[in-house]
C-alpha positions as CSV (number, residue, x, y, z in Angstrom):
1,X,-50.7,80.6,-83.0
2,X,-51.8,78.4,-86.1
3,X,-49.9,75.3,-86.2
4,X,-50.0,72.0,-88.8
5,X,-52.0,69.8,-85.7
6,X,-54.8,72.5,-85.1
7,X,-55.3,72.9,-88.9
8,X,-55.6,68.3,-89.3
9,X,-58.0,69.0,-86.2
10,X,-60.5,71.4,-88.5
11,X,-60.0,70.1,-91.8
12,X,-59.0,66.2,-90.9
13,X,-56.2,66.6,-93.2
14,X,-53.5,69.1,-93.9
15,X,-53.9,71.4,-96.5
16,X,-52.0,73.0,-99.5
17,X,-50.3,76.1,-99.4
18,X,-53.0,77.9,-101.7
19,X,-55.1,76.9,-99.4
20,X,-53.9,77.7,-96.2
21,X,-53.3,81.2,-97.3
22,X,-56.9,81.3,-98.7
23,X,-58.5,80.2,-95.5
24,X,-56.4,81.9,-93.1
25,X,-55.5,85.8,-94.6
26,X,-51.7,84.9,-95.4
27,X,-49.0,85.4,-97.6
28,X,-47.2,81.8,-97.3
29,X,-44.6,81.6,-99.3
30,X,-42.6,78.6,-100.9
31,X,-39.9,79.3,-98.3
32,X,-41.9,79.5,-95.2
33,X,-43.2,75.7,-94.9
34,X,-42.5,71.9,-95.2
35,X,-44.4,69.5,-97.5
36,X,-44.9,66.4,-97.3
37,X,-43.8,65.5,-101.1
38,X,-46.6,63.5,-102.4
39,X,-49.2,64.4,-104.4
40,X,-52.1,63.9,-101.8
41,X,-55.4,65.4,-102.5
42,X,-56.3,68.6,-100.7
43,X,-59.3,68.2,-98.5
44,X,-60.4,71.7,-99.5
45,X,-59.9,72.6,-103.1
46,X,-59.7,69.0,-103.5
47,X,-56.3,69.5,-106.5
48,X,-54.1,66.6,-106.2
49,X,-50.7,69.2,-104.6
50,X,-48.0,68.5,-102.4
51,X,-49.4,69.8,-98.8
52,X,-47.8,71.4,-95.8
53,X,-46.5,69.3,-93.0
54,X,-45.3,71.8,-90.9
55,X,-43.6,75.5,-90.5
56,X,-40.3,76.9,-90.9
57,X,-40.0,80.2,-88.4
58,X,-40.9,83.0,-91.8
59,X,-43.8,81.3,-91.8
60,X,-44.2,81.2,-88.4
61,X,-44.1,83.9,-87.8
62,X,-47.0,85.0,-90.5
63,X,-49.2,82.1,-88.8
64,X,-48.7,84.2,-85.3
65,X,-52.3,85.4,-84.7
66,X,-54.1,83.2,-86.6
67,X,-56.4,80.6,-85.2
């Protein structure tokens, strides 16, 4: 299972949501995660979005059997 810690281990940083789902196959939605709510820049697209500090269990779930 992908969580938040393995994600800060590959990319130093979290990530956004576009991102996340980009890298990693996944439909993440709005509802499925936690931000942290400030505009931080992403280490991969580099855009200046809120990024996701952690999982609620939708998304969870979708992160399952990705690593």
């Amino acid at each position: 299972m992908l969580t938040t810690r393995s994600v800060k281990k590959r990319f130093g940083s979290r990530l956004c949501r576009d991102c996340m789902n980009r890298e990693y196959g996944v439909d993440l939605r709005r509802r499925d995660v936690f931000y942290v709510y400030s505009d931080k820049e992403c280490p991969y697209c580099y855009a200046n979005k809120h990024l996701v500090r952690g999982f609620k269990p939708s998304g969870l779930v979708k992160m399952l059997f990705k690593h």
